[in-house]
C-alpha positions as CSV (number, residue, x, y, z in Angstrom):
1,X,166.0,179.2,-100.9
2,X,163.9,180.1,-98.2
3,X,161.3,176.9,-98.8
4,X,164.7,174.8,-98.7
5,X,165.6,176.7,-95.2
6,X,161.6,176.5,-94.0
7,X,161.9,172.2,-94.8
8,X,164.9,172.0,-93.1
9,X,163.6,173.7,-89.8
10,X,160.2,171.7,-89.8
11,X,162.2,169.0,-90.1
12,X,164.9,169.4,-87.5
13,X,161.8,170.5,-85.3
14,X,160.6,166.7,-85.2
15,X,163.6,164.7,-84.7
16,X,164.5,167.1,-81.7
17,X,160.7,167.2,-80.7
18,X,158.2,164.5,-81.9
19,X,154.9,165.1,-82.6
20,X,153.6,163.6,-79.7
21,X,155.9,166.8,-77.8
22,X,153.4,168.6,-79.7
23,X,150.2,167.3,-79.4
24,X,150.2,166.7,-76.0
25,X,151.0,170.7,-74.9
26,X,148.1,171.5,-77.7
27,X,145.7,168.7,-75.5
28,X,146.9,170.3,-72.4
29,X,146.7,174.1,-73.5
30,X,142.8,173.2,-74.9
31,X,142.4,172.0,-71.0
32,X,143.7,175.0,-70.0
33,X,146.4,173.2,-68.4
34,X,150.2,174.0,-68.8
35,X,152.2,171.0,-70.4
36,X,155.4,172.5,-68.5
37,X,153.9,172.5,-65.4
38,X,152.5,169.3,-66.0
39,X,155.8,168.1,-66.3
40,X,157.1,168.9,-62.9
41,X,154.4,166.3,-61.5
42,X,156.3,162.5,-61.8
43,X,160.1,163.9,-61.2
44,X,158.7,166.0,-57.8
45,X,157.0,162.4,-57.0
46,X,159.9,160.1,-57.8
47,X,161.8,161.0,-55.0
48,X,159.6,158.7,-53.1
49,X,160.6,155.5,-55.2
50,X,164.2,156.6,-55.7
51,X,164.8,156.6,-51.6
52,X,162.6,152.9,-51.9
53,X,160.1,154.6,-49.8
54,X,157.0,153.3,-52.1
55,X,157.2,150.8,-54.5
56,X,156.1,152.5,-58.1
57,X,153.4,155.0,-59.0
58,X,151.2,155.8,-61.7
59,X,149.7,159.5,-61.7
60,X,146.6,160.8,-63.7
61,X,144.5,163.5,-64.6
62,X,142.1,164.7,-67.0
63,X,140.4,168.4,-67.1
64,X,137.8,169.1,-69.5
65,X,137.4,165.8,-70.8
66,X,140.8,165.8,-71.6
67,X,143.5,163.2,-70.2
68,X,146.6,165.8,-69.9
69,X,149.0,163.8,-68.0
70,X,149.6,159.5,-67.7
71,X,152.8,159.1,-66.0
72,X,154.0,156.0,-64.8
73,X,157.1,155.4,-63.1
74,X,159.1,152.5,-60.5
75,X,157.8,148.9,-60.3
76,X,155.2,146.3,-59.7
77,X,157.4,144.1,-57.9
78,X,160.5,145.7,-56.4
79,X,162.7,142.8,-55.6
80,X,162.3,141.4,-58.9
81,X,162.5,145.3,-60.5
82,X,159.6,144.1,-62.4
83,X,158.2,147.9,-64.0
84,X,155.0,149.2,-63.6
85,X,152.8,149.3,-66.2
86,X,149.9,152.0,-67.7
87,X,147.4,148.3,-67.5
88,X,149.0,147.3,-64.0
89,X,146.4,146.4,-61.2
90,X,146.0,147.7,-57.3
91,X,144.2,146.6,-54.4
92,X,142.0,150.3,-54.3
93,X,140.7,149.5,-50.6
94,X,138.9,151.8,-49.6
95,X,138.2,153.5,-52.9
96,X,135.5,150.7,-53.3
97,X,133.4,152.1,-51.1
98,X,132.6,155.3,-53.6
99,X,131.4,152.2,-56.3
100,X,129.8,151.2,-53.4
101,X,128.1,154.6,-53.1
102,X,127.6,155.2,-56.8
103,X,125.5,151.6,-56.5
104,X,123.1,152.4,-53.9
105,X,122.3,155.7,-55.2
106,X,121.4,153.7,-58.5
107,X,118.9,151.9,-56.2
108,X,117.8,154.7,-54.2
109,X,116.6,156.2,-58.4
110,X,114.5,153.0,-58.6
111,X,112.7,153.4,-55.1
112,X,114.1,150.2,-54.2
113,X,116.0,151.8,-51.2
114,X,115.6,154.9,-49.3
115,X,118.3,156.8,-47.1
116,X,115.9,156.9,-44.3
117,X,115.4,153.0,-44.3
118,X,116.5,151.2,-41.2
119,X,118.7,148.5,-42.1
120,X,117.0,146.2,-40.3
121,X,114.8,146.0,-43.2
122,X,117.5,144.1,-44.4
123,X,119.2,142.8,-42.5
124,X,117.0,141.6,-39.3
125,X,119.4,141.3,-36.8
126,X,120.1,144.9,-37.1
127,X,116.7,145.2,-35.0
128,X,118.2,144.3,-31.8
129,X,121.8,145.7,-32.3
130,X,123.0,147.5,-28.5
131,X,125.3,150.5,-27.9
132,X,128.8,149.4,-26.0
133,X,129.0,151.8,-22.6
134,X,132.9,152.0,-21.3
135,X,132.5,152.9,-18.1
136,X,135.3,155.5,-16.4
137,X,136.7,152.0,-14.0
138,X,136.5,150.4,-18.0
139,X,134.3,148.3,-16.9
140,X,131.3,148.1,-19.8
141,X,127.6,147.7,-20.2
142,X,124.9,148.4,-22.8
143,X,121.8,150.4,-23.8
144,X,119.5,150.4,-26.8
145,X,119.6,152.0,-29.5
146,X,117.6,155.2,-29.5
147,X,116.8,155.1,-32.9
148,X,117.1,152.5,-36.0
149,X,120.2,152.4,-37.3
150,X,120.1,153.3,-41.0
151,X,121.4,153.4,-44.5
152,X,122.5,156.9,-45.0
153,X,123.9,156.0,-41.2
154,X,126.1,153.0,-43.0
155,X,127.1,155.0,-46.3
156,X,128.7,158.4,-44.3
157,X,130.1,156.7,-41.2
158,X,127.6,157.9,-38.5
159,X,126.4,154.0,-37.7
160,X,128.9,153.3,-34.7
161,X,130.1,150.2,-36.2
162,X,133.8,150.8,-36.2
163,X,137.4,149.2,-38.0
164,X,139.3,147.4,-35.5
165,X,141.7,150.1,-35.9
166,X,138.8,152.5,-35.2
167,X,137.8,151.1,-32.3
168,X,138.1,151.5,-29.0
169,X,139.9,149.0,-27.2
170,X,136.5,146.7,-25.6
171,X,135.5,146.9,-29.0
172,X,137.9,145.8,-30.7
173,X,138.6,142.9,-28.5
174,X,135.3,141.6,-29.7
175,X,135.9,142.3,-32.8
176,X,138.9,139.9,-32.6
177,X,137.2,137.6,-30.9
178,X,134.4,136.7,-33.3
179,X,136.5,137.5,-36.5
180,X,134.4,140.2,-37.4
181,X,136.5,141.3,-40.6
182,X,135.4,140.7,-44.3
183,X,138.5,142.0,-45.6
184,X,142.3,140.3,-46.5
185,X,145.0,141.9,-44.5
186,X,143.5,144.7,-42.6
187,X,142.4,141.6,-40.3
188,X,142.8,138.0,-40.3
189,X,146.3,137.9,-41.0
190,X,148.7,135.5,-39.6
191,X,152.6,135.8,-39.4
192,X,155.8,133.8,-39.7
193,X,159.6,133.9,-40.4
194,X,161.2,131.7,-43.1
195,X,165.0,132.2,-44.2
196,X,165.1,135.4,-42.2
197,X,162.2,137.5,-44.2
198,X,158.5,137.8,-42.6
199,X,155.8,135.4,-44.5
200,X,152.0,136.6,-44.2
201,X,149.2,135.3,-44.8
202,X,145.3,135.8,-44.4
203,X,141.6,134.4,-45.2
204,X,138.1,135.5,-45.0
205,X,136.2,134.7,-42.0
206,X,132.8,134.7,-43.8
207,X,131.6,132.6,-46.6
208,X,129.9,135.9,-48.5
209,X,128.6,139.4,-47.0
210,X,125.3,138.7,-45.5
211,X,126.9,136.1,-43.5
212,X,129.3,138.7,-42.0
213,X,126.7,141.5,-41.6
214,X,124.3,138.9,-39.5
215,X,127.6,138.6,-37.2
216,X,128.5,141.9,-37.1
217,X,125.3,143.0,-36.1
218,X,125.5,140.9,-32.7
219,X,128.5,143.1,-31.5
220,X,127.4,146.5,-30.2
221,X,127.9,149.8,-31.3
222,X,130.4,152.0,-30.6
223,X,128.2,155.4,-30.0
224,X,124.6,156.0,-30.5
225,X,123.6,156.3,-34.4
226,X,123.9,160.1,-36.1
227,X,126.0,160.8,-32.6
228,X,129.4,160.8,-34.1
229,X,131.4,160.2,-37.0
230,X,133.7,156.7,-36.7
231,X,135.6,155.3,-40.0
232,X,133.8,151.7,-40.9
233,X,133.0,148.9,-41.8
234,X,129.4,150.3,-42.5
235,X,129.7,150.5,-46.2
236,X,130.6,146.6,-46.3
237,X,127.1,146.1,-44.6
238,X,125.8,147.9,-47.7
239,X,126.9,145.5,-49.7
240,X,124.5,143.0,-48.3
241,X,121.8,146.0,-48.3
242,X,122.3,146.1,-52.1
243,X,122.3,142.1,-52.3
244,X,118.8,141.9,-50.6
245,X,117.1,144.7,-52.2
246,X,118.6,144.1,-56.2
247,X,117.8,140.3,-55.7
248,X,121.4,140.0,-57.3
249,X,124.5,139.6,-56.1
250,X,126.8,142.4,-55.0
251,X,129.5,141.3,-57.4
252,X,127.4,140.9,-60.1
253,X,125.5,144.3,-59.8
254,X,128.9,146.2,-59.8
255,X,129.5,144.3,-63.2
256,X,126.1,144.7,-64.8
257,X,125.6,148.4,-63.9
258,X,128.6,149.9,-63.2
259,X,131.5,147.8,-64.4
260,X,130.7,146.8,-67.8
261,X,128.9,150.4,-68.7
262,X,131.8,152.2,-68.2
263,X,133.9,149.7,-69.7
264,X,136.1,149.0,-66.3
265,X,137.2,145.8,-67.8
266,X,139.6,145.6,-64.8
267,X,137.8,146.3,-61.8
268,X,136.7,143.1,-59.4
269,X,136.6,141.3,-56.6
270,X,140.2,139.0,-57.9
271,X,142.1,138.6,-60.3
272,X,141.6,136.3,-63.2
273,X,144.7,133.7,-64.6
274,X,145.2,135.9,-67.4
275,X,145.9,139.1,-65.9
276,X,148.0,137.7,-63.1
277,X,151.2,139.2,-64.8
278,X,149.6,142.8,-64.5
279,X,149.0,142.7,-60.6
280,X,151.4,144.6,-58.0
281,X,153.3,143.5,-55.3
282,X,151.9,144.7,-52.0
283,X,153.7,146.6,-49.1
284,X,153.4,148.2,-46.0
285,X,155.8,150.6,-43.8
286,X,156.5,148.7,-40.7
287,X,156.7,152.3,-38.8
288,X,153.0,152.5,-38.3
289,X,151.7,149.4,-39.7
290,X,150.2,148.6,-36.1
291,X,148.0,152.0,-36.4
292,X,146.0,150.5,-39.6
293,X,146.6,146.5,-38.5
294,X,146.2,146.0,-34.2
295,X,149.0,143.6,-33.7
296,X,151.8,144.1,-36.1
297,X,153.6,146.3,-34.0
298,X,156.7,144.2,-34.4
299,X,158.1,145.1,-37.5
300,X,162.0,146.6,-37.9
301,X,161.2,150.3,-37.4
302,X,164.0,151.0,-39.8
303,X,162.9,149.8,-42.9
304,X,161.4,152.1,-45.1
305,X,159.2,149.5,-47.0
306,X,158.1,145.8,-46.5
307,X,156.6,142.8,-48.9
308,X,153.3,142.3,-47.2
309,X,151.5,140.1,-50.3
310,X,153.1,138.7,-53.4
311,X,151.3,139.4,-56.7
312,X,151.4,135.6,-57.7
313,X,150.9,133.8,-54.3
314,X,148.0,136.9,-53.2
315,X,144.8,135.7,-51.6
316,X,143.1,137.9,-54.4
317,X,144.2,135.3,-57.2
318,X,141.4,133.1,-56.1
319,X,137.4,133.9,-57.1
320,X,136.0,136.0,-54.3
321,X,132.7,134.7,-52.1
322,X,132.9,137.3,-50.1
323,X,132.5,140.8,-51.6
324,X,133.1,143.6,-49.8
325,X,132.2,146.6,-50.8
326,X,134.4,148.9,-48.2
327,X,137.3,147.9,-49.3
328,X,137.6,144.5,-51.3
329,X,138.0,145.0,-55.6
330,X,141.0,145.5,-57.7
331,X,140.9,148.0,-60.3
332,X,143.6,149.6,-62.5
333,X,144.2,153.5,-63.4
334,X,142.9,154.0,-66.2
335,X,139.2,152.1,-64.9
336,X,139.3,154.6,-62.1
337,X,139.5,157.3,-64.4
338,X,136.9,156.2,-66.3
339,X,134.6,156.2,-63.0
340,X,135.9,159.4,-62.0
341,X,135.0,161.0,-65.3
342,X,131.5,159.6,-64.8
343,X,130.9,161.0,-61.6
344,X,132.1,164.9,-62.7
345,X,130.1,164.8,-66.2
346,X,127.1,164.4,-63.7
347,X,126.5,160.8,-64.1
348,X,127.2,159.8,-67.7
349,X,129.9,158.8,-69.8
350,X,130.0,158.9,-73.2
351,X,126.5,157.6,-74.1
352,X,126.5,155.4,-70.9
353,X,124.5,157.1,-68.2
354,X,124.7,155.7,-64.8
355,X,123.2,158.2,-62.3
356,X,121.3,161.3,-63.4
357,X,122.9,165.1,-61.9
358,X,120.5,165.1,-59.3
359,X,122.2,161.6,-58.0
360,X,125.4,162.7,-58.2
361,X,124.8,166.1,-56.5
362,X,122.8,164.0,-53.6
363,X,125.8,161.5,-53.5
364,X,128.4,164.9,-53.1
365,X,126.8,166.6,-50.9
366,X,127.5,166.7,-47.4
367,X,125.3,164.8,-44.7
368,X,126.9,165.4,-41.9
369,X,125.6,167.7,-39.2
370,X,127.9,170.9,-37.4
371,X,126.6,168.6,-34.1
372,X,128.1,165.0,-35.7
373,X,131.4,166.4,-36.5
374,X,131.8,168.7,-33.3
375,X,131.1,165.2,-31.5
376,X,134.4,163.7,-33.9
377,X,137.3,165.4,-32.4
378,X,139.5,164.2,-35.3
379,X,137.4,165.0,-38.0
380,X,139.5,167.7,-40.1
381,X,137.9,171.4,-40.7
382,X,136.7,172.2,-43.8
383,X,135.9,169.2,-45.0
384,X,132.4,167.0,-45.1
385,X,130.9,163.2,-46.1
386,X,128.8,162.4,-48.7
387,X,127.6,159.1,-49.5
388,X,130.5,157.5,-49.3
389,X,133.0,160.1,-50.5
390,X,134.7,163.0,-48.4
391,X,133.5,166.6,-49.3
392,X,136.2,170.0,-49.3
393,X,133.7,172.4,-48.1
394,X,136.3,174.9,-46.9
395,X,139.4,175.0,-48.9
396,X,140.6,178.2,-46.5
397,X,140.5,176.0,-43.0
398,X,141.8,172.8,-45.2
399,X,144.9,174.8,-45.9
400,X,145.0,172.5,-48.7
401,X,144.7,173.7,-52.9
402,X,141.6,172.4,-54.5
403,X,137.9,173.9,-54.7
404,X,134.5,173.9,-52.6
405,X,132.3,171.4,-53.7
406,X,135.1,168.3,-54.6
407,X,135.4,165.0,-53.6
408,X,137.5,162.1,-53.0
409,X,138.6,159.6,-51.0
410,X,141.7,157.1,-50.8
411,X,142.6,153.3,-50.2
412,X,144.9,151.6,-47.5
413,X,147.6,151.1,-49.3
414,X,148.1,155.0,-50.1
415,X,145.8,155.0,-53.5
416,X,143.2,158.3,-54.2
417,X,141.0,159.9,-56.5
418,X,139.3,163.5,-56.7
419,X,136.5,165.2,-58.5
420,X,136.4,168.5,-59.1
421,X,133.3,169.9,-60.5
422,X,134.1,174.1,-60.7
423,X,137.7,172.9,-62.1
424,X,136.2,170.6,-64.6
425,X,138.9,167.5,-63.4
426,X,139.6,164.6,-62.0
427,X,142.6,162.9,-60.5
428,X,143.8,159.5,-59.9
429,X,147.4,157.9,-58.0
430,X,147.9,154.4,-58.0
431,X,150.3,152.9,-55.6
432,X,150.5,149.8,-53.4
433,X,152.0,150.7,-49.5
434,X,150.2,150.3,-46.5
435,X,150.5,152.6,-43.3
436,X,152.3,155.1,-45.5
437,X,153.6,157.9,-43.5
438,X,154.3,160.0,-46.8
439,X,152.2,163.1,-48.0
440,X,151.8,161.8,-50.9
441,X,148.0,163.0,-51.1
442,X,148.8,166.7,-50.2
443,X,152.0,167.2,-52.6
444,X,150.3,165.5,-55.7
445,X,147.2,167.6,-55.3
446,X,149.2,170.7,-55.2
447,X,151.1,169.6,-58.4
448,X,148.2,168.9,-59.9
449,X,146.1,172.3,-59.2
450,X,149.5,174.2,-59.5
451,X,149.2,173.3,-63.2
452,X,146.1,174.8,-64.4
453,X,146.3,177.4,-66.6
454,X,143.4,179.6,-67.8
């Protein structure tokens, strides 16, 4: 009788929860996560696509090697209601640049580049590159640099080359001016109305990135190099940097050392034919738009959400020339992850190593001096810059949940990633909206950290 009784309440235990109930709270509780907890993250988030104030979202994290929580949830394309998927693919933005990172430190192990080099090693018009004066009646002049400008300047920000959105306002004019932009949307955009809704469109300026880093380094600088710390387009540079001193291209290096090591099947500079069907729609709030995009300040400041590119008529379904390292590849979730994870286990995944520990702690670490960030009024407390990746050195003046010692960094169009080596985890949110005014970052990371459980 009481086998009969003990059958009967295993098996009304899986129809009311299946086996995967079970083995994902066993994963999490090995990860010393909680599985309840865990739980709370997509339904606090989906507020956000319920009120159409981002398009869809896919969430991740693993701890201990462990993947404890894939969630994905809204859509792809909104006005179609096309769903998301767990495969979909995002413009990451400025999440290349820590691939970026990850392949100049690969050099730096072979001795074919140093930190200290000037770039004009490699790029010889960086040998007469001038520093932009604005003078207090605005009028401007220039000086000399007072030292070479240099690598580890380009890969944490300190070079003085800026964004046009970075910029100040003589600088940016000649940015304009001579189309100094490798990048598809940020710049070199053009507008126009048809049947009442707002058609863009944009194009590269440059035929590859050597061609744009020989123009760029004809502008001037913003500030002296090492004086301050300016967001820009310094890591696309490197991309040439890694061009001249690999003797391959930058596209090509990604996939032959980093790409198809890690398996990131899904991670380029466009978007193939056959994966066409997995890309995302791209969107933008039209509230602050003209903060990350100088010029599109004219947008209906009551929308929550507009279409700024159309996964099937994107610029990024045609092969790429022009590879830009700061901000051009595509990637999915589950590829980022896969980097992440590669990154915390110290350089190695699986069998694949890709940068030994000592890399990895040089490409973590923080460069920047108390001097270079006292200079950046807006540079937040408590936090650092790596090579290419922004450092929590402080979690008590970030006011923020996470540990000294991790890293991250996000993309435009609101997508991040962390690493967190004392935690043992990583982190990864995939969505597609630029000039997001959401803190999307902040609440997800407090989900995340608020779920740990040993």
């Amino acid at each position: 009788m009481m086998l009969s009784y003990f059958k009967r309440f295993i098996f009304l235990l899986f129809v009311l929860f299946p086996p995967m109930f079970f083995s994902a709270a066993y994963e999490a509780e090995k990860a010393g996560m909680s599985q309840e907890r865990l739980d709370r993250i997509a339904p606090a988030l989906s507020k956000y696509i319920s009120s159409g104030q981002i398009p869809g979202l896919i969430t991740a994290v693993a701890r201990k090697g462990e993947v404890v929580h894939f969630e994905v949830q809204g859509f792809a394309d909104v006005e179609q209601t096309v769903p998301l998927k767990k495969d979909s693919l995002f413009r990451i933005y400025s999440m290349s640049k820590p691939i970026t990172g990850v392949a100049l430190m690969i050099l730096i192990e072979e001795g074919k580049i140093r930190l200290t080099d000037p770039v004009s090693d490699y790029i010889p018009e960086f040998s007469g590159t001038e520093v932009l004066l604005v003078n207090e009646d605005e009028t401007t002049s220039r000086e000399k640099i007072k030292r070479p400008l240099t690598i580890r300047d380009l890969a944490t920000h300190t070079s003085g080359i800026a964004y046009s959105f970075t910029a100040n306002k003589p600088l940016q004019e000649i940015y304009k001016e001579n189309k100094l932009s490798p990048y598809f949307f940020i710049d070199n955009l053009t507008t126009s109305a048809k049947d009442g809704s707002i058609q863009v469109s944009s194009e590269k300026s440059f035929e590859n990135i050597c061609a744009f880093s020989s123009a760029l380094a004809k502008a001037p600088l913003m500030h002296q190099p090492g004086e301050k710390w300016t967001y820009s387009m310094g890591m696309d540079v490197l991309g040439c940097v890694i061009e001249k001193a690999s003797g391959q291209t930058f596209d090509r290096f990604l996939e032959e050392r980093i790409f198809a090591p890690l398996g990131m099947t899904d991670t380029s500079f466009y978007v193939p034919k056959s994966k066409v069907d997995r890309f995302t729609n791209l969107y933008f709030y039209p509230g602050s738009i003209g903060n990350l995009i100088p010029g599109m300040e004219k947008f209906p400041k009551d929308l929550k959400m507009m279409l700024l590119d159309h996964r099937y008529t994107s610029p990024y379904l045609k092969p790429a020339t022009l590879f830009d390292g700061g901000s051009g590849l595509v990637s999915s979730t589950q590829d980022y992850l896969r980097f992440s994870q590669m990154l915390l286990n110290g350089g190695i995944l699986g069998k694949t190593r890709i940068l030994s520990r000592k890399s990895v702690e040089l490409f973590s670490t923080n460069h920047l001096s108390k001097k270079t960030t006292q200079n950046s009024n807006y540079y937040p407390e408590g936090m650092g810059f790596g090579i290419t990746v922004g450092i929590t050195s402080d979690i008590g003046l970030t006011g923020e949940h996470g540990s000294n010692g991790s890293y991250y960094w996000g993309g435009a169009a609101s997508t991040l990633f962390w690493v967190d080596p004392e935690e043992d985890l990583v982190a990864v949110a995939m969505t597609q909206l630029m000039a997001s005014p959401l803190p999307l970052r902040t609440e997800f990371t407090s989900l995340v950290y608020q779920a740990i459980d040993d």
